[in-house]
C-alpha positions in Angstrom: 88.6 127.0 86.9 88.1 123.3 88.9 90.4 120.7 87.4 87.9 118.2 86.5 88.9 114.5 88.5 89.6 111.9 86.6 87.8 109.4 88.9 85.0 111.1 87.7 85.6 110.7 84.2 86.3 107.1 84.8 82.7 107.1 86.1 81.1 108.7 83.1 82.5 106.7 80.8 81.9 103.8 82.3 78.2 104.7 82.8 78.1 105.7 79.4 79.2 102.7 77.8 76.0 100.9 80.2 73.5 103.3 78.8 74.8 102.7 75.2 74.2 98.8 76.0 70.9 99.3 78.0 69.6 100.9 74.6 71.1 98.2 72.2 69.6 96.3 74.2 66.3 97.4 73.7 66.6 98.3 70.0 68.5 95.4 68.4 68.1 91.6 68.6 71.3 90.0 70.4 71.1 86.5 70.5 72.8 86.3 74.4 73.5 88.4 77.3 77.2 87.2 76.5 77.2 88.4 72.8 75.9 91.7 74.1 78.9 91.9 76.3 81.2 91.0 73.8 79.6 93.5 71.1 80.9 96.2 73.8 84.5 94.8 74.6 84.1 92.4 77.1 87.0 89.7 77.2 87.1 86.5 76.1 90.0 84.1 76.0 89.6 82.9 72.3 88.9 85.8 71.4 92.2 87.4 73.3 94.0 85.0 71.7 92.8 85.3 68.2 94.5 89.1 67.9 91.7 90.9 70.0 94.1 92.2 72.7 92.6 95.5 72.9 89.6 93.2 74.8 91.9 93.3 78.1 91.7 97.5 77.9 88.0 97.7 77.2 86.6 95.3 79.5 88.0 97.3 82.3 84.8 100.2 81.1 81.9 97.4 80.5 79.8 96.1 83.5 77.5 92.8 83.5 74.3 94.9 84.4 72.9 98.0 86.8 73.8 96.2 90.1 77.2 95.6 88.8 77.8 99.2 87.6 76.7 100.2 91.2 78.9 98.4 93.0 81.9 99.4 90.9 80.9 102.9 91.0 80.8 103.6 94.5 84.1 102.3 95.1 86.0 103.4 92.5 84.2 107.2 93.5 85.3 106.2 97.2 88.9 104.6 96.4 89.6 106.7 93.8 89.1 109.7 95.2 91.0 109.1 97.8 93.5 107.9 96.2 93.8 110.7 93.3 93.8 112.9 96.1 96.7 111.7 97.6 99.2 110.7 94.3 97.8 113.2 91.5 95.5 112.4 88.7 98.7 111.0 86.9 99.7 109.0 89.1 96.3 107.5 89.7 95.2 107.3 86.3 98.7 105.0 85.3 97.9 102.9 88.1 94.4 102.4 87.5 95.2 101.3 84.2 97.8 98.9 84.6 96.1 97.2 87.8 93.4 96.3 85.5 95.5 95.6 82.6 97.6 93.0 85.2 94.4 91.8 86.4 92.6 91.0 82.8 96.3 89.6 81.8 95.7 86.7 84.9 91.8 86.6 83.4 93.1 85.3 80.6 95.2 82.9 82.0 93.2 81.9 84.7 89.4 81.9 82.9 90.0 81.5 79.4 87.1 80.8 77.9 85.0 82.7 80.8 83.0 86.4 79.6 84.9 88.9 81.8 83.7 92.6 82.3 84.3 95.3 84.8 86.5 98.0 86.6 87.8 95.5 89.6 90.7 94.8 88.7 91.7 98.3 88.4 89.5 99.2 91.7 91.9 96.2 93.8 94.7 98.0 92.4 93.9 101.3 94.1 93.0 99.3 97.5 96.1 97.6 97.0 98.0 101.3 97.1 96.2 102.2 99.9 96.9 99.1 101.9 101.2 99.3 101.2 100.5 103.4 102.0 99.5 102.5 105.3 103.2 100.8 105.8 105.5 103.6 104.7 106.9 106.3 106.4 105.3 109.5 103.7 101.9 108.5 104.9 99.7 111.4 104.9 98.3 112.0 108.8 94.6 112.2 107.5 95.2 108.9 105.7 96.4 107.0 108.6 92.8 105.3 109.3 92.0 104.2 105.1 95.2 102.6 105.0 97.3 99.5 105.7 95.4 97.4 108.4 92.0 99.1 108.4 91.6 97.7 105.1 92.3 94.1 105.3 88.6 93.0 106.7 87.4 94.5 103.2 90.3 92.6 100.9 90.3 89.1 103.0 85.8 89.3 102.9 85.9 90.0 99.1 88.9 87.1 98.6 86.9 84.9 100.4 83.6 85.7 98.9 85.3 85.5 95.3 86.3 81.6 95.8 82.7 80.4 97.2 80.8 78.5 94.6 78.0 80.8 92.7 79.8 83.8 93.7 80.4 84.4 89.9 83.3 86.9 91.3 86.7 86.7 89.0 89.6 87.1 91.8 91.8 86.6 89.2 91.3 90.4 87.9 91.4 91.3 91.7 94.2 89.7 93.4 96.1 90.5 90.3 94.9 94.3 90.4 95.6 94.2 93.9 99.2 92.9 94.4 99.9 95.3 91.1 98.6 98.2 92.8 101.2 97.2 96.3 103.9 97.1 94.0 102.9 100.2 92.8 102.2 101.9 95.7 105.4 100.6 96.9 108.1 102.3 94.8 105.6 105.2 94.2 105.6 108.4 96.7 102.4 110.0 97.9 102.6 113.1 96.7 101.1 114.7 93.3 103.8 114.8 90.6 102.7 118.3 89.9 104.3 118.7 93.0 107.8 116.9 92.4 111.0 119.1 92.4 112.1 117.9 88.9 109.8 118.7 85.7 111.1 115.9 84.3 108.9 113.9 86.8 106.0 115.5 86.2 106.4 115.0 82.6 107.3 111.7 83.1 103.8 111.2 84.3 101.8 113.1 82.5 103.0 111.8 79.4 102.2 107.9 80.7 99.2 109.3 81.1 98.4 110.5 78.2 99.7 107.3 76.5 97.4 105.1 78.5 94.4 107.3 77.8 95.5 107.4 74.3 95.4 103.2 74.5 92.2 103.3 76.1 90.7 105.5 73.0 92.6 103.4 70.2 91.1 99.7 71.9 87.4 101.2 71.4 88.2 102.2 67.7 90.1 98.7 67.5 86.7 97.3 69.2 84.6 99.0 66.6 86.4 98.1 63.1 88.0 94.8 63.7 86.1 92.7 66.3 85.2 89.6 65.0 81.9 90.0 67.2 
């Protein structure tokens, strides 16, 4: 039986969650885009502050709108495969998390009382992987040309873009999603930890894993029962 990727259930969720808004939307009265957002665990400073933590976990699922959902999707499909390809689903999934846990953490400090929503925090993280992996030694031969230097036109374009007035981009969630996932990719090895000589490793992984996704599940049910939204 095919292991389903979880890039791909990344994806659904995600497109889930817009579908589930796109109805509310349509159904119930909201009195603002931004309260929309909010109802579905989009970040806000004050609200962060207030106890809401589990804000900086869902946001990383919500989107601003179809365009925005788009965008995301194609390159966390396009990154993330990649990426879970080369590490392991473990591996990927922990540092897909914590990039956009990192990046939402410098939201917060950053754009405090700004509406933030969307995966590119995490997304930065896995280019940021890919950029260290072209730099060390283990590099796969196949990954040689998605790596290190061929991706730095794509991160300094999307830096650049992010500061220009109107760009409404938060580089806060991607340069700190970004330099999380070098540091990452940086003391991790590209292999699967399926494949790792000691089962403690794999373990090790999976388990993190688990705990993450476990995080990711208690923030909604958080979202849901005590949001002051």
């Amino acid at each position: 039986m095919r292991r389903i990727k979880l890039t791909h259930l990344i994806l659904f969720v995600n497109v889930m969650i817009m579908l589930l808004m796109m109805i509310t939307r349509l159904t119930s009265w909201f009195r603002n885009e931004a309260y929309l957002l909010l109802s579905f665990g989009a970040q806000y400073g004050p609200l962060v502050a207030r106890g809401e933590w589990y804000r900086t976990v869902t946001a990383i699922f919500v989107h601003g709108g179809i365009l925005h959902l788009l965008f995301n999707s194609y390159a966390l499909f396009y990154f993330g495969t990649i990426v879970e390809s080369i590490y392991g689903s473990e591996k990927f999934f922990v540092s897909y998390l914590l990039s956009g846990l990192v990046g939402n953490v410098a939201t917060h400090l950053l754009y405090y009382r700004s509406v933030s929503v969307g995966a590119s925090g995490a997304i930065f993280g896995l280019i940021g992987m890919l950029f260290i992996l072209g730099f060390k030694r283990e590099t796969p031969f196949y990954a040689r040309s998605i790596t290190g230097y061929a991706l730095l036109p794509m991160i300094i374009f999307n830096v650049v873009y992010g500061f220009l007035p109107g760009s409404n981009i938060n580089n806060a969630a991607h340069l700190g999603g970004f330099f999380t996932g070098i540091a990452i990719g940086y003391l991790i090895k590209p292999v699967p930890s399926i494949y790792s000589r000691r089962r403690s490793t794999f373990l090790a992984w999976r388990t993190a894993a688990m705990l993450l996704g476990a995080l990711v599940v208690y923030s909604f049910v958080m979202l849901v029962f005590h949001s002051a939204v």
